[in-house]
N, C-alpha and C positions, 0 to 999 in steps of 0.2 A: 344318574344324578346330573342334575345341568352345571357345567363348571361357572366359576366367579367370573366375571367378565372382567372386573378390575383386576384379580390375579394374572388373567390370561395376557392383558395389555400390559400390566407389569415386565412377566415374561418376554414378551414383545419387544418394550421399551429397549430391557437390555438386550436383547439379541440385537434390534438396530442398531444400539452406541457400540455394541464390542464390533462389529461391521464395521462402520463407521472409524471408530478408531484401529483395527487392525490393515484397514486400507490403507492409512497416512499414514504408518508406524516407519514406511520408507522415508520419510521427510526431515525425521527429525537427525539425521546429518548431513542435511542440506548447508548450506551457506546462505550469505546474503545476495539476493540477485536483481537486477534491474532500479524496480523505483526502490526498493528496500534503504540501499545505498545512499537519495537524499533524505529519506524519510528517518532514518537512525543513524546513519553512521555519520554524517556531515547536518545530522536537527542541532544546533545549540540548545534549543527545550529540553535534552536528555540528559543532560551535564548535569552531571552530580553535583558542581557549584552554583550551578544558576538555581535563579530563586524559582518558585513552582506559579506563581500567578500569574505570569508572563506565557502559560499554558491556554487560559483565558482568551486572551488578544492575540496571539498566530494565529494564525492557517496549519494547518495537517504539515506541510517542511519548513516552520519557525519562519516564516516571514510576516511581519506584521499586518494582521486583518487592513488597516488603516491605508499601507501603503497600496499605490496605484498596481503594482507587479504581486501582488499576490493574489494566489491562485484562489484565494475567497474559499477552498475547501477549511470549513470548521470541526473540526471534531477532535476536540481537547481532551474527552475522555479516552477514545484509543491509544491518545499520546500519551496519556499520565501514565496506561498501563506499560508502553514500553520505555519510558522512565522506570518504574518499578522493575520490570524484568533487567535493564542498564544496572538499577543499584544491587540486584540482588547475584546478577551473574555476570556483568562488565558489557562484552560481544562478543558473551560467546553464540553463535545463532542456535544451539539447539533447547536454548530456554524458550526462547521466543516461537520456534517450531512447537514447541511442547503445549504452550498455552494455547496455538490456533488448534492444535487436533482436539483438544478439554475441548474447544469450544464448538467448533464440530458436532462432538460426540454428543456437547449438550444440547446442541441447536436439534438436533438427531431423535434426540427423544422426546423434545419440544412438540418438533412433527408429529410425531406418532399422537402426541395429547390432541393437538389440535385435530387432528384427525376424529378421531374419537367423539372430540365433541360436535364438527362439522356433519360427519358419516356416523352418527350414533348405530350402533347392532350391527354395522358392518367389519366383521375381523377381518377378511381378505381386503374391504378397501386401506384399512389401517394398515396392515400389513406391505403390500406394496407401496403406498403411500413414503411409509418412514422407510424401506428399502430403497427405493429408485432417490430418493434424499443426500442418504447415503451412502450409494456407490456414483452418481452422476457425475461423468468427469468433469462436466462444465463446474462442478467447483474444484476443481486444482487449483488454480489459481487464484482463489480467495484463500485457501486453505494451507497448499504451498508455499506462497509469495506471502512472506511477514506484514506486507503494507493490507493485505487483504483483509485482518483482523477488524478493520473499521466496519468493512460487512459483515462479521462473524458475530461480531457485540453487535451491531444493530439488531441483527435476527433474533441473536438469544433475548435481547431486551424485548423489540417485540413483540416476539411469541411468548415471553412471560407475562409482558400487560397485557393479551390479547387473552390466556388463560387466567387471571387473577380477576380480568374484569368480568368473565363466565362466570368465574367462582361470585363475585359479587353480585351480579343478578340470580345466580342461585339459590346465594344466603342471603334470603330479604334482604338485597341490597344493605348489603355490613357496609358501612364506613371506613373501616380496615380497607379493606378488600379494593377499595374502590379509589383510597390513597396510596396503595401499594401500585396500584395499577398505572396511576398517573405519575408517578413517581419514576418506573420503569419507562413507559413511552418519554417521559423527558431523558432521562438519560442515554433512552437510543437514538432520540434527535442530535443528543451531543457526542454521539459513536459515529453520525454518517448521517449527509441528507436523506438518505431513505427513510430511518428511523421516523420521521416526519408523520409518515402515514399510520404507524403505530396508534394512533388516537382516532383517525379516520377509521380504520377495520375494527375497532372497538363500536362505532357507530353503526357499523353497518351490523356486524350481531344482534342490533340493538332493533335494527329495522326489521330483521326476520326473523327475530324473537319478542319483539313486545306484542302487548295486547291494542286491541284492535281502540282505532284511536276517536272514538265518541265521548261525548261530552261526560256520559255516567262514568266511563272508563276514567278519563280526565280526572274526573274529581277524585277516582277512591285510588288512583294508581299516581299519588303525588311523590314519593319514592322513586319510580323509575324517570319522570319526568325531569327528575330535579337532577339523576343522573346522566342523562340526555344532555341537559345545558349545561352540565361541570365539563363534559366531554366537550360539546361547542364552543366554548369560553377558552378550555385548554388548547384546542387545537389554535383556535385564530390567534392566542398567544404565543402562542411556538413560532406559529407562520410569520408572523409581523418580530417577534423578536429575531429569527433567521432574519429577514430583510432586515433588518437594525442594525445587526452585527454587521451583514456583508456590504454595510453603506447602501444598500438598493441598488447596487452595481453587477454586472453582469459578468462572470470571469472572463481575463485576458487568457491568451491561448495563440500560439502559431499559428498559421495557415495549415502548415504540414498536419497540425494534429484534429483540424475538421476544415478539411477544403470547401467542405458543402456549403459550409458558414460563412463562408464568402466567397461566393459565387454571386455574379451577380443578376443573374438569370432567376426570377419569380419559381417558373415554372422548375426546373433544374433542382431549386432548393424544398419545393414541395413535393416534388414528387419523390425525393432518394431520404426527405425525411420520413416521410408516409412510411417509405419500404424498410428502412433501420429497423422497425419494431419486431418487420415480418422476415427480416433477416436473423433479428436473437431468436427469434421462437424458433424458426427452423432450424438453427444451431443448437437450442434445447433438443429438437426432438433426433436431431440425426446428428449427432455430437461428431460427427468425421474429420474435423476440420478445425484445431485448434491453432489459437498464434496469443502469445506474448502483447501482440499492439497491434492495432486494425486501422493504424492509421493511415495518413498520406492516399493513396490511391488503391487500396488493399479493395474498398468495395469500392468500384466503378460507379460515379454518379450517374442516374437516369436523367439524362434530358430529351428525352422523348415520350409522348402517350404510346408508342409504340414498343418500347421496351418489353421484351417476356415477362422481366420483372416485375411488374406491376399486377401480373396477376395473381402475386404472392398479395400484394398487397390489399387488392379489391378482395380477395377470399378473406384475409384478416378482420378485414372491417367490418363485411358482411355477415362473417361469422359474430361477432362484437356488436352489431347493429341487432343481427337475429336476438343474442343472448339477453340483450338491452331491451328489445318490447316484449319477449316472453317473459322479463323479469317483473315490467311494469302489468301486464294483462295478469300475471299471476296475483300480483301484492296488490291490485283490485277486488280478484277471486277471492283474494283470501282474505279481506276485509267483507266484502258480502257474506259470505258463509260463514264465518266466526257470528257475527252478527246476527243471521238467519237460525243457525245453532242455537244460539242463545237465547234468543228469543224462543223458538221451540220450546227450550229444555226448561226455561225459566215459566212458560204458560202450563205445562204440562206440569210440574212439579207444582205450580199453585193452584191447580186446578185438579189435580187425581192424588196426590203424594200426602197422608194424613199423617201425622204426626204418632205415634202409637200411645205415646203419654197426655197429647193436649187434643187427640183427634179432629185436628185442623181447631180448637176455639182458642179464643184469646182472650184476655182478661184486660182491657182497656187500648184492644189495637193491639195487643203485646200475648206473646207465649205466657203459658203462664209459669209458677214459678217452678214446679215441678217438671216443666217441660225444658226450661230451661237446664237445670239442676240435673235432667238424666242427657241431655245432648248435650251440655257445656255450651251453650248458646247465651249465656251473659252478655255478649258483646255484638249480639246480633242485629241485623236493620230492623226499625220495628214492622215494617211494613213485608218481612220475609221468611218464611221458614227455614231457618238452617241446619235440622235436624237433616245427622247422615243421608244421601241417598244411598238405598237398599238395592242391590243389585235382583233379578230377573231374577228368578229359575222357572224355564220353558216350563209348563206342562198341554197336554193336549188339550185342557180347557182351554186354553188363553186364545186360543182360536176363533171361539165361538161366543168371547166378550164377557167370560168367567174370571171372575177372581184369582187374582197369581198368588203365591207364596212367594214372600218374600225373608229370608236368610241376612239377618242382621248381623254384621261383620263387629258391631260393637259390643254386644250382650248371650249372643246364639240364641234370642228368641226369634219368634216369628211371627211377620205381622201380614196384614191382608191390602192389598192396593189395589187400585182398580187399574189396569191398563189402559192405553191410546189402541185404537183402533189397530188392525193390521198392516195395514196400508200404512198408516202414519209411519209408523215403527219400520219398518222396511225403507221406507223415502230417509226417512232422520239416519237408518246407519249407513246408506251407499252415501250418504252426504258427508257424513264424519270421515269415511273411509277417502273420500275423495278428497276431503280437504286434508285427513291427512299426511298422506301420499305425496298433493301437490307443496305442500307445505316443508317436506323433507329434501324433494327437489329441488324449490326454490331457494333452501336454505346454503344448500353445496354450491350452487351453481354461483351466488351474491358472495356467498363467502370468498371460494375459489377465486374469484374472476375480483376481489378486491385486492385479495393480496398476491394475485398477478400483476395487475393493474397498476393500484396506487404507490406501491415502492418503485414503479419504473418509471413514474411520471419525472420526476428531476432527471433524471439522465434522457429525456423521450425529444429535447428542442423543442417544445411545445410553450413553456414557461420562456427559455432564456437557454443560449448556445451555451452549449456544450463545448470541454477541450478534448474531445474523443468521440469517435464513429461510433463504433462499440467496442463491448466491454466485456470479457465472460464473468468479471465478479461481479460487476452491477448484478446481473441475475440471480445472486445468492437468494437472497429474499423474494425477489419472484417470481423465483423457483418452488415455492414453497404451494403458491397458486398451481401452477401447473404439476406438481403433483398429488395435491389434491384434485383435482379433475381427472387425473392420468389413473390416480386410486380407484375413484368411484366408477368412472367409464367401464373400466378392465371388471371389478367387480360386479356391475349389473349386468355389463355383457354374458359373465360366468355364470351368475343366476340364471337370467333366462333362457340360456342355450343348455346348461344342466338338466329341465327338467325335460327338456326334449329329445337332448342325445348325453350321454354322462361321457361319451368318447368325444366329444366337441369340448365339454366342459374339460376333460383333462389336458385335451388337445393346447386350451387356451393359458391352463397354467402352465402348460408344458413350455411354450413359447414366449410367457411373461419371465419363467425362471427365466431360459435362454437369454433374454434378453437383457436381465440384470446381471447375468455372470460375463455377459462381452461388456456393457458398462463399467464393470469392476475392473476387469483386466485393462480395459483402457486407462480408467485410474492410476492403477499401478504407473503403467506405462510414463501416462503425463508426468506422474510424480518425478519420476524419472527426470525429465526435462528442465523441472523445476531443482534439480540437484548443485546443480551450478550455470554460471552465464553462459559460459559457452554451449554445454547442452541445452540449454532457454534456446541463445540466438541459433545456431543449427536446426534445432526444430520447427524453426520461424523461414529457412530458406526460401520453400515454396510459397509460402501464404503472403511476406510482406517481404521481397528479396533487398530494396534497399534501404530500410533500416537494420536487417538480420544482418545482412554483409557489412553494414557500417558500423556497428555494434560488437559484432564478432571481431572485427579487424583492430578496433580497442582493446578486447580481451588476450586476443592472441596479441600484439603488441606491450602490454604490461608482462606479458611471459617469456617474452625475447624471442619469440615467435615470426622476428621479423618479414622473411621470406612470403609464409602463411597469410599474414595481416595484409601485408602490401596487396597481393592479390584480393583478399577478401574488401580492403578499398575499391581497387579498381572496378571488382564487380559491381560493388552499391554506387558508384559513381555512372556505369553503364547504362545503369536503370533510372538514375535521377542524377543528372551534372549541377543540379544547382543547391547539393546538400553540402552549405558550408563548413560544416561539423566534422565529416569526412574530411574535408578538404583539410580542414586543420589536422586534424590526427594524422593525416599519411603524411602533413608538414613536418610534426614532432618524430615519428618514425624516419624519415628521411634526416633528419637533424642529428638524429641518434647513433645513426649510421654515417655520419656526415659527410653525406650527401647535399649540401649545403645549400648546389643552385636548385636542386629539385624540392627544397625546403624551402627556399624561398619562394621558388614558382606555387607552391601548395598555400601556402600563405598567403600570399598575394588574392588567389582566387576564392580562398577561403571571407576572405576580405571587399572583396568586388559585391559577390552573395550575401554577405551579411555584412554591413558598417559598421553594427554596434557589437559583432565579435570583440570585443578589445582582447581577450589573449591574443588573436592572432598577430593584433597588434605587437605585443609584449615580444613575443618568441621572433616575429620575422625582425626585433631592432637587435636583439642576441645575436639572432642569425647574422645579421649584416654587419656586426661586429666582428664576428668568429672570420668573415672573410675579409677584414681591414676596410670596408664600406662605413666608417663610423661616423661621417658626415649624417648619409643617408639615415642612420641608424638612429641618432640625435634627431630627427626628422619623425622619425616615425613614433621614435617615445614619447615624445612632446603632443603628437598626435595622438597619441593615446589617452593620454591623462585630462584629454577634452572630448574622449566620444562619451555622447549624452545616452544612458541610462534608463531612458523614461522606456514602461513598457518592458522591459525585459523580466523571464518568467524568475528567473534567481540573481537579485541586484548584491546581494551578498558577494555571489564570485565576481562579479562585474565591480563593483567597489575595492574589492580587494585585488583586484586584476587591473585596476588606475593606479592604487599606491606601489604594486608592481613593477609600475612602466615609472613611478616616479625615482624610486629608488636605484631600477635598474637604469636610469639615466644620470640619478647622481652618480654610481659607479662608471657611466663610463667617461663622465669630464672629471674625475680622481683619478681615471689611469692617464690620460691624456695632460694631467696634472692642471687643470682647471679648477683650483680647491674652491671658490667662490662660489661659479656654477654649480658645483655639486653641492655644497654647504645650503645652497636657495633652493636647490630641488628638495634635498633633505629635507628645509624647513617646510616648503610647502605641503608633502604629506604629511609631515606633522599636523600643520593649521585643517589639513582637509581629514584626517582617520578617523576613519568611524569608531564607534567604542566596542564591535565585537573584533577590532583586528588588533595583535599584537604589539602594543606601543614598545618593547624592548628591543624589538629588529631597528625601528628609527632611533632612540636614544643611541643605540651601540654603533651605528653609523655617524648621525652628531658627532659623538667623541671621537670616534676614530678619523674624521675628516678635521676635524677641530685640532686635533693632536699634529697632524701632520703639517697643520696649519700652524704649528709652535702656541696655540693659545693653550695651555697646558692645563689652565687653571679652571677654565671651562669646558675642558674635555673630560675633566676629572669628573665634576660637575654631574655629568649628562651620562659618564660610566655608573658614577653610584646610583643615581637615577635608576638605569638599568637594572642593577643588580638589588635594587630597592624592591622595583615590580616585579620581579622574577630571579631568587636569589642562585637558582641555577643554571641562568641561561649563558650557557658556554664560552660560546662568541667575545661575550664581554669580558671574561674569566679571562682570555688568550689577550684581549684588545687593553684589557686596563692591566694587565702584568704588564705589555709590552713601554705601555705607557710609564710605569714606576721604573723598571727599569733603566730607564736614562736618567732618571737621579741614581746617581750612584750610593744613597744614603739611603733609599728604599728598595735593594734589589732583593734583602731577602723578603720585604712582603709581598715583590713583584714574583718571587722563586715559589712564594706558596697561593699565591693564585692560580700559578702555573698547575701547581702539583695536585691542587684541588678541583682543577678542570679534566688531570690526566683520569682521576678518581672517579667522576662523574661520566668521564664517557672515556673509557677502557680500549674500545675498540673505533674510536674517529681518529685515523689516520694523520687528519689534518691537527690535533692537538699535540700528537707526538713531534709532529713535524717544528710546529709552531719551539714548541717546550725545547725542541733539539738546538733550533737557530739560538734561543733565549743563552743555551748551555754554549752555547760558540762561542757566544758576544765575551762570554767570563771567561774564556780560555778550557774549560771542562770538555776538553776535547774525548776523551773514551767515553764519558754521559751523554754528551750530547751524539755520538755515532751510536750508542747502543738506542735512543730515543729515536732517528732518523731512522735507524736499520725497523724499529716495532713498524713506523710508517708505512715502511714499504712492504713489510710481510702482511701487514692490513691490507695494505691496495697492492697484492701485483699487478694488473694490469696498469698500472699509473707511470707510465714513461719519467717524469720529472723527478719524484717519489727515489723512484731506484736509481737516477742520477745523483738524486744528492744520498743516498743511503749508500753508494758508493764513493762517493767523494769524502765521508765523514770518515767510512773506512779506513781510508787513504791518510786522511788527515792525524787516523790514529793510530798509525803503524799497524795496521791489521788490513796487508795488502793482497794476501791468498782469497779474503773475505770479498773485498774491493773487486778484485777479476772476477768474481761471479756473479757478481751483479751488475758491472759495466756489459758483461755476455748476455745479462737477462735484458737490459736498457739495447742491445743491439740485433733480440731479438722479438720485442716491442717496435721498434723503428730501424727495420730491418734497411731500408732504403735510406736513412739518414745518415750523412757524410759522420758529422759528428759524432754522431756514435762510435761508428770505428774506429776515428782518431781516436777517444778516451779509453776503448778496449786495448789498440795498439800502445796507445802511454802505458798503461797499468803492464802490461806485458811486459814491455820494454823493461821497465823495473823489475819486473819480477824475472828478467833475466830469459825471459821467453823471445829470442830474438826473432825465429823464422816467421814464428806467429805472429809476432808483433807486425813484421813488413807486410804478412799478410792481409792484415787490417790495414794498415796504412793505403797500400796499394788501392785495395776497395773503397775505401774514403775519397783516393783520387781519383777514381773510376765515376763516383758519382758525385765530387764535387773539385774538377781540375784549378789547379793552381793553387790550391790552397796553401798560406803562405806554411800556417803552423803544422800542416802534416808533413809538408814539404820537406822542412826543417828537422822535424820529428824523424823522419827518415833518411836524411840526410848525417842524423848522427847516430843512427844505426846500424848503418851500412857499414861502416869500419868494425862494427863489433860483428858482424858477422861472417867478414872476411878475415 
């Protein structure tokens, strides 16, 4: 019994998607890694308060399509989806890991359809086909990395309008079918510019499946023509609405991330473009050699005709040239012989084929009614017979120009024809045969080589630069091309070496499994790397060493990693000195450690390398503050709050990184007690804040510089303000108690501000501290020790913290308490005079004499003369004699 062939692809279907999905089932407790982080965690598109039409007008990381700095990638529908995944599970990443492997698995079985219909009657092509799909590590990182979901929806979109529109030329052209279709290609244009060509490879189905294009053709095949130009019409609106959206601007982009792209060398940029294509394909086919980013100098530009390289490239094209006029000499063939066929089959049936009901007569030109009435021919041309043709049954008369039997498939009678000669009949089927053979080849090889092809066109520099060399997700989708080709190849090779050797034939699947179980295990592997940053950058050492090492040196840096990170600088900086970004982060690292002048020298250079860095700005006037340089440091803030913006790839952190340097300048002419200065810097970020940056950090400085300024009434003002836009921002809770406070007629509604800020944040140090001073001012001296003591059990490592959480001690007769924490304050600043003067005081009291001189002694050891331990000691010394 011949089994279903739909069953069997069914079967198929799902064995690829459980594949498919049991490969990436390591992913889903992955974290967020690399672009992920601007893409979701820092999109303001994602925020459950922002409104959802503002999804429209960004770019792929929320910066507006309109502005100069953004990156012109569109694709609003990926971002609604991880909106959706934000409301329904916050960030946690293993929702979002969960929806890329669904889409995978569906993209997965996608394959295997398209297969099916490209490779009709081939089960091994289908087969391998949706396996090598499937396990191919070149998508790890579409599949791993959460941002890659923009090529997962493309594909599955797609390959859905690229199936529905099959379906619609199937089904006489349904109307359904054919708005389903268009509907899907638009929405994968708004998943990803790949998406784009989804309407193109609808067309091209359309090339080597339609009927052959003559004028009689034309008239009776108005149906498919009409789908032809919906498809023409759609695409060139897609097309021109993309340029619409993106201004008809070409994206901005670093040097570092396509040096090719500006080069200025003709030849240099033609020639390593050319080779980029033949560079992804041979990383499809020999997958060894994975990286995160392929930027910077990762592929060596050709500026030579002499490059080896280039014979990657002349093979590619040639290859792509050959496939190009066997496709054109073919879709010639196969319009002659459609045509030639038909003309045959059409003479021959009105010339030998007798109706059995009307025996060829007509009754005004027309069947008659009986003939029509037993064939169902009502509707037929008058000029034609449309009575079933009857198939052949050979007999040995039919040789010698005798009458055939012919076996009516509609009635089971039998009627008598006269046949075409022999010769005829022989020529008409090696021609059917051949045309349709070539016609099955031509079909794979157009198909194939389109959805190779036309999804890699955006990313190819051929249109408009590109901000990356290559890419392994780009490939998702034209991946799709290459394994179909990869499918059928492997599968006719198996055919025809089968019927010659069956140990050749095994040989070959034997070597195709092989070859998709080290694919798979590579998978695994990648996934791996995609598990978190640090195993990402690690993985990247050999392939891209100074963004891997600058990258890593961030990660190992946020982990206190310090030692590790430094080194992993040093190296990315070995390989490239002019990477300002390094330069910065090993500044913030140094600063950390406070290493102060190697934080400024880091800064500085970070600064030389890039002028429009303004963090580094920000952090080197901190810095030069922290070492009493506050001139300088005034200098350099003010410099900040004027580097111009334009062209930068995220003007977001750069704008909030000016009000930054303005604030952090108003605080330092408020320490310096400049209240004026600062009150004007204050105001001018105010006049200048953009509307996605926190107006209650400036209100709650106003008041608090205002206050100290005695204008009380206006502090007040700009506190409610504050707590107006944001009723629990802390800061002001601590800043306007302090403020009620000095009326002595409001302190208890300054005491419950206090207590509602300790409520709201339980464990900030700095609130307990604040709340402790507040309890001093009223004499609550055991309240306000137990509030200073929480401070300092919050922050041990906080030097000042356990000075005053020992002094409140003190203050509250609780001096057993006091000594153990003036010992922990002199074991924090081990080398600081003062300390051991205040360990020696506390002693002293508490009747601890030798130890008390102890400290003392140490105090003057490393700061001689001091008058008060001097002192201290001097009235000591009799109690210990």
């Amino acid at each position: 019994m011949k089994p279903n062939p739909r069953c069997d692809m069914d079967i198929l279907v799902i064995f690829c998607v459980l594949i498919a999905t049991v490969l990436y089932y390591n992913t889903l407790h992955a974290g967020f890694v690399y672009d992920d982080r601007r893409a979701i965690l820092t999109n303001p598109d994602l925020l459950p308060n922002s409104p959802w039409f503002p999804l429209l007008e960004n770019d792929f990381w929320g910066t507006p399509l309109r502005d100069s700095e953004s990156h012109g990638s569109y694709r609003p529908l990926c971002v609604a989806t991880f909106r959706l995944n934000h409301l329904l599970g916050g960030l946690n990443p293993q929702g979002y890991h969960l929806v890329n492997i669904a889409l995978h698995a569906a993209c997965t079985g996608l394959v295997v359809r398209v297969a099916r219909k490209v490779i009709p009657g081939r089960w091994l092509s289908h087969a391998i086909t949706g396996l090598l799909f499937a396990v191919h590590p070149i998508h790890s990182e579409a599949v791993a990395g959460i941002v890659g979901r923009a090529d997962l929806l493309a594909c599955f979109l797609t390959l859905g309008g690229f199936l529905t529109y099959v379906a619609h030329c199937d089904q006489t052209r349904s109307p359904l079918m054919l708005l389903i279709a268009l509907t899907s290609s638009l929405l994968a244009a708004l998943a990803k510019e790949t998406g784009i060509s989804s309407l193109a490879l609808c067309l091209l189905w359309e090339f080597c499946h339609g009927e052959p294009n003559t004028q009689k053709e034309r008239e009776r095949n108005w149906p498919r023509n009409r789908s032809v130009g919906i498809l023409w019409g759609g695409l060139i609106l897609v097309i021109l609405g993309r340029i619409k959206i993106g201004n008809a601007n070409a994206p901005e982009f670093a040097t570092a991330d396509n040096p090719t792209a500006r080069n200025p060398s003709r030849l240099t940029r033609a020639l390593t473009f050319l080779y980029l294509p033949a560079a992804s394909l041979r990383m499809f086919l020999c997958p060894s050699t994975l990286s995160f980013d392929w930027s910077m100098d990762t592929i060596p530009r050709i500026i030579s005709l002499t490059d080896p390289r280039n014979l990657e490239s002349v093979c590619l094209y040639i290859g792509l040239a050959s496939a190009g006029l066997w496709v054109i000499q073919q879709s010639r063939t196969e319009i002659y012989v459609r045509n030639r066929t038909m003309e045959k089959t059409g003479s021959y049936q009105r010339a030998s084929s007798k109706c059995s009901v009307c025996d060829g007569r007509k009754s005004g030109g027309c069947h008659t009614e009986g003939c029509r009435a037993a064939n169902n021919n009502n509707n037929s041309d008058s000029n034609d017979c449309c009575c079933s043709i009857k198939p052949i049954v050979n007999s040995p008369s039919s040789c010698s120009g005798a009458s055939t039997t012919i076996i009516s498939t509609d009635n089971n009678t039998l009627h008598q024809h006269q046949p075409p000669s022999s010769s005829s009949s022989s020529s008409s089927s090696q021609q059917q045969h051949h045309f349709g053979h070539n016609t099955k080849s031509f079909s794979i090889v157009v198909i194939s080589m389109g959805f190779l092809a036309l999804p890699f066109l955006p990313a190819s520099n051929l249109f408009f630069y590109v901000g990356f060399v290559i890419a392994e997700r780009i490939l998702y989708l034209p991946s799709v091309g290459a394994c179909l080709s990869i499918g059928a190849s492997v599968a006719e090779t198996y055919r025809i070496v089968r019927h010659g050797s069956k140990t050749c034939g095994r040989l070959i699947l034997a070597v195709t499994a092989i070859l998709l179980a080290i694919m798979a295990a590579k998978t695994l592997r990648r996934n791996m790397d995609w598990h978190d940053e640090e195993s990402l950058y690690r993985s990247a050492l050999h392939v891209n060493p100074p963004k891997a090492y600058g990258n890593l040196g961030g990660i190992l840096s946020t982990q206190g990693r310090f030692a590790e990170a430094e080194e992993a600088f040093i190296q990315a900086l070995r390989y490239r000195p002019n990477m300002a970004d390094v330069h910065y982060n090993l500044g913030i690292l140094q600063q950390a450690r406070r290493n102060y002048d190697e934080a400024i020298l880091s800064y500085e250079r970070a600064i030389h390398f890039r002028p429009s860095l303004i963090q580094a700005y920000v952090n080197l006037g901190v810095t030069l503050t922290s070492v009493g340089r506050k001139t300088e440091a005034a200098d350099i803030l003010r410099t900040a709050a004027t580097v111009n913006g334009v062209g930068l790839k995220d003007k977001r952190v750069h704008e909030a990184a000016r009000i930054q340097a303005l604030l952090r300048l108003g605080a330092l002419y408020a320490d310096e007690g400049q209240l004026h200065e600062a009150l004007s810097s204050y105001r001018e970020a105010l006049q200048t804040l953009p509307e996605y940056y926190p107006p209650q950090t400036v209100y709650n400085l106003l008041g608090e510089t205002l206050s100290k300024m005695q204008q009380y009434a206006e502090a007040e003002r700009w506190f409610r303000a504050c707590l107006i836009r944001e009723p629990n921002y802390i800061p002001a809770h601590i800043t306007y108690g302090e403020l009620l406070a000095l009326n002595s007629s409001r302190v208890l509604e300054a005491e419950r501000w206090f207590v509602k800020a300790t409520r709201l944040a339980p464990d900030d140090p700095n609130v307990h501290y604040r709340y402790g001073i507040f309890l001093s001012s009223q004499g609550r001296l055991a309240e306000a020790a137990r509030e200073k003591l929480n401070a300092a059990e919050l922050a041990r490592s906080d030097y000042e913290l356990s000075v005053a959480a020992a002094s409140a001690l003190h203050e509250a007769d609780r001096n057993d308490e006091s000594e153990i924490w003036y010992m922990h304050a002199t074991s924090l600043r081990p080398n600081d005079a003062q300390s051991h003067t205040n360990l020696g005081a506390i002693l002293h009291l508490n009747g601890k004499y030798r130890q008390a001189a102890a400290s003392y002694r140490k105090a003057l050891r490393l700061q001689p003369n001091d008058a008060t331990t001097i002192t201290n000691l001097y009235k000591l010394m009799p109690l210990i004699t």
